[in-house]
PAZAPA-4460 file (N, C-alpha, C; in steps of 0.05 Angstrom, whole numbers, plus 32768, in hexadecimal, padded with zeros to 4 digits):
% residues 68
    n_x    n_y    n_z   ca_x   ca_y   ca_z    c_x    c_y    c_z   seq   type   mol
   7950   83A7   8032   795E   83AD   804B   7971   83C4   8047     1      X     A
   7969   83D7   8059   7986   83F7   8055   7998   83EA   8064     2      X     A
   79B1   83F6   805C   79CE   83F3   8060   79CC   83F3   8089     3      X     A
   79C3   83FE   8094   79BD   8401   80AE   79C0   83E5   80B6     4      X     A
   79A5   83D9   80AC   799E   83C2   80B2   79B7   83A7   80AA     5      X     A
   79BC   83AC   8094   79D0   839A   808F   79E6   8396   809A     6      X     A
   79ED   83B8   80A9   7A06   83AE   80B5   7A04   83A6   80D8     7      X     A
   79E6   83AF   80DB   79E0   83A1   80F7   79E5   8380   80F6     8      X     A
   79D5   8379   80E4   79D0   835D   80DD   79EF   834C   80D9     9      X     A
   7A01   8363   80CB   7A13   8352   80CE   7A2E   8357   80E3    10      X     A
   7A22   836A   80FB   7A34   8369   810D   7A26   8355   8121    11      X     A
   7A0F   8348   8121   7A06   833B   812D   7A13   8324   812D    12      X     A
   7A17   8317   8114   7A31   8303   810C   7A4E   82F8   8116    13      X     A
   7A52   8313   811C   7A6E   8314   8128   7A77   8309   8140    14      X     A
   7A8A   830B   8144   7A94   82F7   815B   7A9F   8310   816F    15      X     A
   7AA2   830A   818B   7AAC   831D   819E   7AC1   8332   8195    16      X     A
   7ACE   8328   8189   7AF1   8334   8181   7AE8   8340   8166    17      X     A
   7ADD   833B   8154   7AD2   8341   8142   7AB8   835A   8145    18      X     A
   7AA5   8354   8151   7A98   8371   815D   7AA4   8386   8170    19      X     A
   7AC4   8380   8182   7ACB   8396   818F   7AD7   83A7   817A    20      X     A
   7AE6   8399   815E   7AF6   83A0   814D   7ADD   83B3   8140    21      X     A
   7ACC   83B0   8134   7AB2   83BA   8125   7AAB   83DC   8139    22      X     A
   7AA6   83D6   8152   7AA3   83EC   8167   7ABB   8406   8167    23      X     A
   7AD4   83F4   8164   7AEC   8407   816A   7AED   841A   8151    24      X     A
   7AEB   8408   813C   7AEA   841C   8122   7AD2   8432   8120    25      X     A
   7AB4   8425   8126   7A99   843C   811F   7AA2   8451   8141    26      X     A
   7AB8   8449   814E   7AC0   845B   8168   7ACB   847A   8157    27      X     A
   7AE4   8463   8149   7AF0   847D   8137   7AE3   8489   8119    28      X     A
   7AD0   8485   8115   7AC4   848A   8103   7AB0   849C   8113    29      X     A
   7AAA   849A   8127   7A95   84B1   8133   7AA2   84C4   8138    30      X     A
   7ABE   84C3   8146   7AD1   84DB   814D   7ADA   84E3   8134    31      X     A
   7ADE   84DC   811F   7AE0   84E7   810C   7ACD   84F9   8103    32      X     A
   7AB7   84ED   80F8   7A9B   8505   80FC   7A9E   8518   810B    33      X     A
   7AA1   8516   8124   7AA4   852B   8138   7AB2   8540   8136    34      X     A
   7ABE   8537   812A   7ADA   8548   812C   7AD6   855C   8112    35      X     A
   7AC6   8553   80FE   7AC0   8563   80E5   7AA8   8578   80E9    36      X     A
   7A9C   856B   80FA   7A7B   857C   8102   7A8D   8593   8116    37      X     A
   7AA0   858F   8121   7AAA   859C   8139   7AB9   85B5   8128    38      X     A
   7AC4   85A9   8111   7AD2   85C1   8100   7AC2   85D7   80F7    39      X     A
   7AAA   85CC   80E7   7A9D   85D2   80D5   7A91   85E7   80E9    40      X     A
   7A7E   85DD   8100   7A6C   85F9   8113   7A82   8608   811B    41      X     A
   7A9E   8607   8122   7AAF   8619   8136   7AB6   862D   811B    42      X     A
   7ABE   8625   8102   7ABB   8638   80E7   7AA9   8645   80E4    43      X     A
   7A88   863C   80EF   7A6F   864B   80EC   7A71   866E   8106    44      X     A
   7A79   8652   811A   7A74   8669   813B   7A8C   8681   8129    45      X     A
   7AA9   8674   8127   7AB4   868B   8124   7AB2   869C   810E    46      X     A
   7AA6   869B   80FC   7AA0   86AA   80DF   7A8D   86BD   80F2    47      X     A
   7A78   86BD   8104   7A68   86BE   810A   7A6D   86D6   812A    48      X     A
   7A8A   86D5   812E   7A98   86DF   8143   7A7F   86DD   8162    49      X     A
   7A7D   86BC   8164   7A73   86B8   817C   7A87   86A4   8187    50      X     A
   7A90   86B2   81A8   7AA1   86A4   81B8   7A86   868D   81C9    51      X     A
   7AA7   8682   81D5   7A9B   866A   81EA   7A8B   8678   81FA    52      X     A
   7A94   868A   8209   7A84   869C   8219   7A69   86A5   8213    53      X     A
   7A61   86AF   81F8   7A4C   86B6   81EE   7A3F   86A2   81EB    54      X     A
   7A46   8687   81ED   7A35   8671   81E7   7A36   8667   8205    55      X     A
   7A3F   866F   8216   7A37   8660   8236   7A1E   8673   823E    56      X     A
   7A1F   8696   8237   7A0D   869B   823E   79F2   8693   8238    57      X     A
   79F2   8691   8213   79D7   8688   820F   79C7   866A   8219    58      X     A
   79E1   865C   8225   79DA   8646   822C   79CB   864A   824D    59      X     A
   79D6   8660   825A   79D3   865F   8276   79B7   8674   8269    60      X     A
   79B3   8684   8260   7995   8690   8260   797C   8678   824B    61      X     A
   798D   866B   823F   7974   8653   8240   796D   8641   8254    62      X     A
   7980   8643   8260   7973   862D   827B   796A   863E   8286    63      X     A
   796D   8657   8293   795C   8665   82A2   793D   866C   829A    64      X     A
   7938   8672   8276   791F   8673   8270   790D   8657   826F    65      X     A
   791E   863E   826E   790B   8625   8271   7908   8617   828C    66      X     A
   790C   862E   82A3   790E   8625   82BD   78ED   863E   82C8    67      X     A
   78E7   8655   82B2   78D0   8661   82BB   78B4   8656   82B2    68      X     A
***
């Protein structure tokens, strides 16, 4: 059994107060992630000298080419 599994299996166990407690932590443990992936690409964009702007456009001409 991978670690996945085991900790499904044993949040299954848990009791109400005990699985909100389990949730609140993998909450902050995702924002944590987040927050590192969020560092790491904005060090890439700006090494990279691409603004917000330069990235709304490419976003608005991809939607326009998957709309032909």
């Amino acid at each position: 059994m991978n670690a996945i599994d085991e900790i499904v299996t044993a949040a299954a166990k848990l009791d109400s107060s005990q699985f909100l407690r389990l949730r609140q932590k993998l909450d902050r443990l995702e924002q944590k992630l987040w927050k590192v992936e969020l560092a790491r690409t904005s060090a890439a964009l700006k090494k990279k000298n691409i603004t917000d702007d330069d990235i709304d456009r490419l976003v608005v001409r991809r939607r326009r080419e998957s709309r032909s």
